[in-house]
C-alpha positions in Angstrom: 157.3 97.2 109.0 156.1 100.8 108.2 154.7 100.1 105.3 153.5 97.0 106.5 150.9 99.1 108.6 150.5 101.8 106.4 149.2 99.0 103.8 147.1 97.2 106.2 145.4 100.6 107.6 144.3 101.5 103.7 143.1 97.9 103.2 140.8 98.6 106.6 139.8 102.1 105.9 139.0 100.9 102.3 136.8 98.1 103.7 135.2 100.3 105.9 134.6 102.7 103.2 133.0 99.4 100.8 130.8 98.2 103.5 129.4 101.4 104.6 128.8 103.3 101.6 126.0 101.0 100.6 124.3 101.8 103.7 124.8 105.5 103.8 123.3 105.5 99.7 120.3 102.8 101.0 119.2 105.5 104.1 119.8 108.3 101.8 117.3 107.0 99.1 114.9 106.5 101.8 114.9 109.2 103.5 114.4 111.4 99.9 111.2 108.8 99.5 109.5 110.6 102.6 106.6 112.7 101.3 106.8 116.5 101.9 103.0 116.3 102.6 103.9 113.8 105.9 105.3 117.1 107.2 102.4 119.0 106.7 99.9 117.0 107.5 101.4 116.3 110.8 101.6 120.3 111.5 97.8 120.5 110.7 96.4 117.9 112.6 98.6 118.8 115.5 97.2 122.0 115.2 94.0 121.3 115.2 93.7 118.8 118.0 95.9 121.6 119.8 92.8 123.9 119.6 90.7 121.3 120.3 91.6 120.2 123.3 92.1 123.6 124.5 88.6 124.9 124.2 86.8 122.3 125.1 89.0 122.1 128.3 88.7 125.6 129.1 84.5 125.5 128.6 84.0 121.9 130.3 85.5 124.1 133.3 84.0 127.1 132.6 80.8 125.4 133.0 82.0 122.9 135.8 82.4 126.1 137.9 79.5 127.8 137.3 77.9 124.5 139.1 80.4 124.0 141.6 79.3 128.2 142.7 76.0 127.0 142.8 76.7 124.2 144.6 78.6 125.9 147.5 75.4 128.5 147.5 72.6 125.9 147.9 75.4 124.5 150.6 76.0 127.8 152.4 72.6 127.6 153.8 71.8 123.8 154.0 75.2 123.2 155.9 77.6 125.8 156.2 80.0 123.8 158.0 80.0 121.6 154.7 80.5 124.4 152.7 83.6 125.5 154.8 84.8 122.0 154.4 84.5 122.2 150.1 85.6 125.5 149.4 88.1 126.3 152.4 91.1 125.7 150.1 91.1 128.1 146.8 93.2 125.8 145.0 91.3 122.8 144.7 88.0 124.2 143.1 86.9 124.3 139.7 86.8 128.6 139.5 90.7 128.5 140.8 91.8 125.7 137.9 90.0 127.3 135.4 92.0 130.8 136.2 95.1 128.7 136.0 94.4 127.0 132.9 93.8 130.2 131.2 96.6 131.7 132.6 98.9 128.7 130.9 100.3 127.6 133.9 101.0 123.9 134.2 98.4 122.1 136.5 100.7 118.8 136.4 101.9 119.2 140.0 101.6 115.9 141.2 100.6 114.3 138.5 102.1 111.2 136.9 102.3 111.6 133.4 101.3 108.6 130.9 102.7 107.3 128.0 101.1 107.9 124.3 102.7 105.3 121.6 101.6 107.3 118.8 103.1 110.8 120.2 106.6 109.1 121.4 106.7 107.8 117.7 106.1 111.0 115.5 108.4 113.2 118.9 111.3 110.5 117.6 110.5 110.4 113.8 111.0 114.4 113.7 113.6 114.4 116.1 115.3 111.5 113.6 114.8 113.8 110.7 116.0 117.3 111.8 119.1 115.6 112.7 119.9 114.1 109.1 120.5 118.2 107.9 122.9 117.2 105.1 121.0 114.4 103.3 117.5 116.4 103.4 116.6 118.7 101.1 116.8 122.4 102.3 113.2 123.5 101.9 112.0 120.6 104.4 114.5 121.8 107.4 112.3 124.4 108.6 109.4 122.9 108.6 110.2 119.8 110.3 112.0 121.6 112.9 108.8 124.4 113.5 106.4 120.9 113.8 108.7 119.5 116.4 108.3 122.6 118.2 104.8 122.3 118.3 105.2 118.6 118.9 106.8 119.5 122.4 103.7 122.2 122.9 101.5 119.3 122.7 103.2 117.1 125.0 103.1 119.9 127.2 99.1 120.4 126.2 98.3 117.2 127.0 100.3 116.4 129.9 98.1 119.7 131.4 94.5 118.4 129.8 95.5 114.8 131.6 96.2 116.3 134.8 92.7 118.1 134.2 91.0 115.2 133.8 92.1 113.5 137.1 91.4 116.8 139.0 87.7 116.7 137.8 87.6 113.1 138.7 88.3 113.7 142.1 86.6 117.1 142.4 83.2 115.3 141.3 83.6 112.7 144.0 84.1 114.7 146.2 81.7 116.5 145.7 79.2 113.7 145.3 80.0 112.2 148.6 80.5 115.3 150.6 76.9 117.1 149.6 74.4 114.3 148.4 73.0 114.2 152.4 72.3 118.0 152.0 71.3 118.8 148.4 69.6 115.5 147.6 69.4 114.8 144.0 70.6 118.1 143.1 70.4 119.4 139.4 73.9 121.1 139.6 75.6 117.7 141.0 74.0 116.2 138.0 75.2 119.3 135.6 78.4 118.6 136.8 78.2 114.2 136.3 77.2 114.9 132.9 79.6 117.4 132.1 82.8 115.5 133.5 81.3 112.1 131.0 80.8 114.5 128.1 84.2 115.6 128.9 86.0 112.4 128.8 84.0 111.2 125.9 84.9 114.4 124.0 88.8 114.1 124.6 89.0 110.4 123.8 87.4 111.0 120.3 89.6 113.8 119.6 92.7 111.7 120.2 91.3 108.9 118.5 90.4 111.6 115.2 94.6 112.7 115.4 95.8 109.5 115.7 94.3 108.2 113.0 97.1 108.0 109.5 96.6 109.2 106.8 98.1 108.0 103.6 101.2 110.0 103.6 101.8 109.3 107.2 101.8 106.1 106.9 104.2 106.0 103.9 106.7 108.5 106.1 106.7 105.7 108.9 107.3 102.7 107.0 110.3 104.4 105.4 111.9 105.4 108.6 111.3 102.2 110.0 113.1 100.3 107.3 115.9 102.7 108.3 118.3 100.6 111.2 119.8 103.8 112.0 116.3 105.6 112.6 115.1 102.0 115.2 118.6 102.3 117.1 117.6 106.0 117.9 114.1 105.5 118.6 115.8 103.0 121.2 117.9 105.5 122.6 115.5 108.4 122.4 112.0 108.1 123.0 109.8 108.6 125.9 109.3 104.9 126.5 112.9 104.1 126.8 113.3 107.1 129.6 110.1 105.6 131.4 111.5 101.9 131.7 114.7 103.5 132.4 116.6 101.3 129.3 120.3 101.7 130.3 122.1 104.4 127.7 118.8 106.2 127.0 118.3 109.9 126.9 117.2 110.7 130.0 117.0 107.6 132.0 118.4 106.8 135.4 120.3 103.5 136.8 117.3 100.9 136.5 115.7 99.7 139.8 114.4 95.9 138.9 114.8 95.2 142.7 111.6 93.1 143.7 110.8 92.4 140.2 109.9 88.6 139.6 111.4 87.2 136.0 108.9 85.3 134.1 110.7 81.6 134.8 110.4 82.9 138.4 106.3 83.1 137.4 106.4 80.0 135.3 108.2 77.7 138.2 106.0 79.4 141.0 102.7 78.2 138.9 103.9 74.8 138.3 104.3 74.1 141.5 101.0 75.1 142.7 99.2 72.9 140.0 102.3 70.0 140.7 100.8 70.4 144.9 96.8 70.3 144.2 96.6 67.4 142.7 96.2 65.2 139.4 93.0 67.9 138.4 94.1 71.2 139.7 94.9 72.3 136.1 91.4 71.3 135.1 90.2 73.2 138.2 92.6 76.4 137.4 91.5 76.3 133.6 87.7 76.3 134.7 88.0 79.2 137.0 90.1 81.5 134.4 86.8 80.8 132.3 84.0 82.0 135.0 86.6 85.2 135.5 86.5 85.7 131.7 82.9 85.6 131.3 82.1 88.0 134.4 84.7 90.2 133.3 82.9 89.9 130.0 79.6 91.0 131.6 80.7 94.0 133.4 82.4 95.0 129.9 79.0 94.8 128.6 77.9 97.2 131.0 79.8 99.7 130.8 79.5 100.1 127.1 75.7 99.6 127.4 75.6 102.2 129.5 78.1 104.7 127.4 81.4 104.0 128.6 83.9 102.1 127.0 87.0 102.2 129.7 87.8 100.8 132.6 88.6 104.6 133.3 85.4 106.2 132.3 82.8 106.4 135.2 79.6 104.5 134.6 77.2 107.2 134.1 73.9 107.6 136.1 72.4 108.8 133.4 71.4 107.7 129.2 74.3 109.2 127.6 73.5 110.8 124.2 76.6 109.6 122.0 76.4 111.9 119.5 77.4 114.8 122.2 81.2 114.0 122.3 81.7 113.6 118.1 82.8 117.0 115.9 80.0 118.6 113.6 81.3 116.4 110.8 81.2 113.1 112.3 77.4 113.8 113.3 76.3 114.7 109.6 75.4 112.1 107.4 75.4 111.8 103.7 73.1 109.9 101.6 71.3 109.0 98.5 68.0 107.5 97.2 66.2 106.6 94.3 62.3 106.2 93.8 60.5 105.8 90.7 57.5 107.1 90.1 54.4 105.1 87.7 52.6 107.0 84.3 50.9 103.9 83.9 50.9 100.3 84.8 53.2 98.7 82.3 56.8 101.1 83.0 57.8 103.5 85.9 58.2 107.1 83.6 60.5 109.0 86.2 62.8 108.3 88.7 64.1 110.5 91.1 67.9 110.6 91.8 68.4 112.0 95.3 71.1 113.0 97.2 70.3 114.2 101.1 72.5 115.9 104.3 71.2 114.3 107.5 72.4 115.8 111.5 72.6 113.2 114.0 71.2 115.1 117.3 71.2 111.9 119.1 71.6 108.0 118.3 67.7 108.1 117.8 67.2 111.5 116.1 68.1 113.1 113.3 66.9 115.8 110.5 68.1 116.9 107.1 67.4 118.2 103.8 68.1 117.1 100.2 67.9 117.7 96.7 66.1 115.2 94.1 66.6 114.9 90.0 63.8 113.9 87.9 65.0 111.5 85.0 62.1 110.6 82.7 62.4 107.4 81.1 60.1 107.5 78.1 57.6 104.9 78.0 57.9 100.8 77.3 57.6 101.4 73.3 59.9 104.1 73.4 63.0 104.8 76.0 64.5 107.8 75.9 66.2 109.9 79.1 65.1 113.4 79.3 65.4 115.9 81.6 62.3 116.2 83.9 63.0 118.5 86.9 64.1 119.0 90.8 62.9 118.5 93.9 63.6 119.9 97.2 63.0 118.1 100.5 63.4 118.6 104.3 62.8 115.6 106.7 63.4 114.3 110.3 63.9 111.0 111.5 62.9 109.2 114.8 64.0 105.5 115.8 61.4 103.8 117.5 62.3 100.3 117.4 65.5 98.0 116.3 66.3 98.9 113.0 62.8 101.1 112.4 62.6 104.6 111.7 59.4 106.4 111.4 60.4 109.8 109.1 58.0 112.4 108.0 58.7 115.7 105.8 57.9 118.2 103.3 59.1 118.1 99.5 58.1 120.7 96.7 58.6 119.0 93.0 59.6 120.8 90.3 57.5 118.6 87.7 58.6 120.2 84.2 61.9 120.7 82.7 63.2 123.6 82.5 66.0 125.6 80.3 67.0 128.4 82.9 66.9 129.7 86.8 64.0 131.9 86.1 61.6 129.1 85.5 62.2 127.6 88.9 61.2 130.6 91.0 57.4 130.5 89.6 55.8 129.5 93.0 53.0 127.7 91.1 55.2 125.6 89.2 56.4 123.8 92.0 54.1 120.8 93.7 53.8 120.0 97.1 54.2 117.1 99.4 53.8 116.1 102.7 55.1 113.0 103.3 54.9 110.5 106.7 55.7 106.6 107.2 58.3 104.8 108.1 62.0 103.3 107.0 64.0 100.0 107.6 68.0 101.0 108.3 70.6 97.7 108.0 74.1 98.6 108.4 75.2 96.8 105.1 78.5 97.9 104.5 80.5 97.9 101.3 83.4 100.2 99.4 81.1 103.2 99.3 78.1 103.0 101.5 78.2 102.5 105.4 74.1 101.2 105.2 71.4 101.2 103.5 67.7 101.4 103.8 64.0 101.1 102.8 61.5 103.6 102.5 57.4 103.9 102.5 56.0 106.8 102.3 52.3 108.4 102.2 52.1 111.6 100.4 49.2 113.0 102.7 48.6 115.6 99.6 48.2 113.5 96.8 44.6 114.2 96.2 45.3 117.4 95.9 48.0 117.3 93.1 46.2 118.2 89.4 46.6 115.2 87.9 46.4 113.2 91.2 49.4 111.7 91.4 50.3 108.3 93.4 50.1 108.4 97.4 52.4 105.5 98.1 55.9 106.3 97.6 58.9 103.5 97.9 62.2 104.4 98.2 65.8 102.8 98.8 68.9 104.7 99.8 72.1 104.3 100.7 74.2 106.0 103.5 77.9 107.1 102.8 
């Protein structure tokens, strides 16, 4: 009988050892497939959006409280009591926030923190992969483990700018309602409107810049998630199992379901409402879920017509510029042209090759400069590519209807080739244009280019040029 069991336990532990070794090797060979540039790319962009956040919280209430001081100024005299009211209690102003913001002390209290998919998913992917020490390569342990550290900082970061945001929410309105009798249409109650929107706007973009994958990211998750070992802990470890309180994860307590309805309990409830109106009181239900549709439709309209694009952004009373809440490089443009230029009837001779920078100041407005390259193409009994010069330009661009631009700007043309730098610093060399008219933007998109356009142009100095050259000038460009 001993060696009865002492057979049968090496027959199990050798099964056990057949059926899991195939799975340790498979999770192994994943986990060495996981970029090293997935760890670093997530450390940059975390710090980045880190400093992001952080300055533009700590001016937006900077500024905030500079109106909020002149608000309780203009209020001291028009209603004191009023002002006693607004600014009796230190800790709920702007100034006092501010001062414990840049301290770094936590203004969460009270505050109900929200969930974020994309943060629960990369706090449980590096908390996965610091834990696998023995099958990951040495040089990677370190890293991962500082860009979970910052990970938590983050959480920490934006639990704070969150809890800023619904301050300044209820600040504003408060505000608003509280003063409007006394200061009327005040230009520091609108300082502060627009800065709150600009505010929201700005954060929203700047979560929607970190969240966006890049390729190794993206690579990094697919592996893991292939891994059943890596889903089993995200079950038992992320921040949306503790908030639903999923029984045996980290950090949750005993579940409370108690006045929960199941969805049979939904289903059966509905029935028997349509079962007790009658033979068309589905035909009635299914005609009034349409009229709530399209309202609900509407007033989505509205909101994004007007600049918002939440149910939680506040309708502005203003013509928000959209531009305002993008980085510097999401507001310049590239883009690139070509015109050709006529020697005589028969052939264009040059063409210009141009490539152009372009700042957005607003969604109607917008100036840039650009650089052009003269190719001449011979003549139609003989074609031949030479080498005919530069050009430099500087334009700016207003929308004044639909897709119509009207565009003016100067250009100097460097008309003559040229074998050296020294050539193209003879003043007199160099022709001038002035150039006004008008443009037709379509947002054609394809692999390469986000739009394209159409340009005519009137060189107001053409007369002037020795040999006059042509004052109509068509172009067509392409935007990146």
């Amino acid at each position: 009988p001993l060696m009865s069991t002492q057979r049968l336990s090496l027959l199990i532990l050798f099964s056990l050892t057949v059926f899991f070794a195939p799975a340790q090797d498979s999770i192994l060979t994943n986990l060495q497939q996981i970029p090293q540039k997935y760890i670093s790319q997530v450390d940059t962009k975390i710090d980045k959006y880190y400093s992001r956040i952080t300055n533009k919280t700590e001016k937006t209430l900077a500024r905030l409280a500079k109106w909020e001081n002149k608000i309780k100024q203009l209020l001291e005299k028009a209603s004191p009591e009023t002002a006693k009211r607004l600014f009796a209690d230190d800790q709920t102003t702007f100034t006092s926030l501010l001062e414990k913001y840049k301290e770094g002390k936590s203004v969460t209290e009270g505050y109900r923190k929200q969930y974020d998919e994309y943060r629960d998913k990369l706090n449980s992917s590096f908390a996965y992969l610091e834990k696998q020490k023995e099958d990951l390569d040495t040089k990677l342990l370190k890293p991962i483990k500082q860009t979970k550290e910052k990970l938590q900082q983050l959480d920490r970061q934006e639990e704070n700018t969150d809890a800023v945001q619904q301050f300044i929410k209820e600040r504003k309105k408060q505000l608003l309602e509280q003063s409007i009798q006394y200061l009327g249409k005040s230009k520091y109650l609108s300082k502060i409107n627009k800065d709150s929107y600009y505010y929201f706007e700005t954060l929203k973009n700047y979560k929607e810049i970190f969240q966006d994958k890049k390729k190794a990211e993206q690579t990094a998750l697919t592996i893991l998630n292939k891994i059943p070992a890596f889903q089993n802990f995200f079950k038992q470890n992320s921040m949306l199992a503790a908030l639903f309180n999923i029984p045996g994860a980290q950090g949750a307590g005993q579940p409370n379901l108690a006045g929960l309805q199941t969805r049979a309990n939904v289903n059966t409830l509905i029935q028997q409402r349509v079962a007790a109106g009658g033979p068309n009181a589905q035909q009635q239900i299914m005609q009034n879920i349409q009229a709530a549709q399209q309202q609900l439709q509407q007033l989505k309209d509205k909101i994004i017509k007007a600049g918002g694009n939440s149910s939680d952004a506040n309708i502005p009373d203003f013509k928000p510029n959209q531009e305002k809440s993008k980085t510097l490089l999401q507001r310049i443009k590239l883009g690139t042209d070509l015109g050709f230029i006529k020697n005589n009837a028969l052939m264009p001779t040059t063409m210009n090759l141009g490539l152009t920078v372009s700042y957005k100041f607003s969604q109607n407005k917008e100036m840039g400069i650009g650089m052009a390259y003269k190719v001449g193409l011979g003549s139609i009994n003989h074609i031949q590519i030479t080498h005919q010069g530069l050009g430099l330009r500087s334009f700016a661009s207003m929308k004044f209807k639909k897709n119509f631009w009207f565009t003016g700007g100067w250009e100097a043309n460097h008309n003559a080739g040229f074998k050296n730098i020294a050539q193209l610093r003879e003043y007199n060399s160099w022709q001038q244009s002035a150039l006004v008219g008008f443009e037709k933007r379509l947002n054609i998109k394809t692999k390469w280019f986000k739009g394209s356009k159409v340009s005519f142009l009137w060189d107001m100095l053409a007369r002037e040029h020795v040999p006059v050259s042509q004052p109509v000038v068509f172009r067509m460009g392409y935007n990146f």
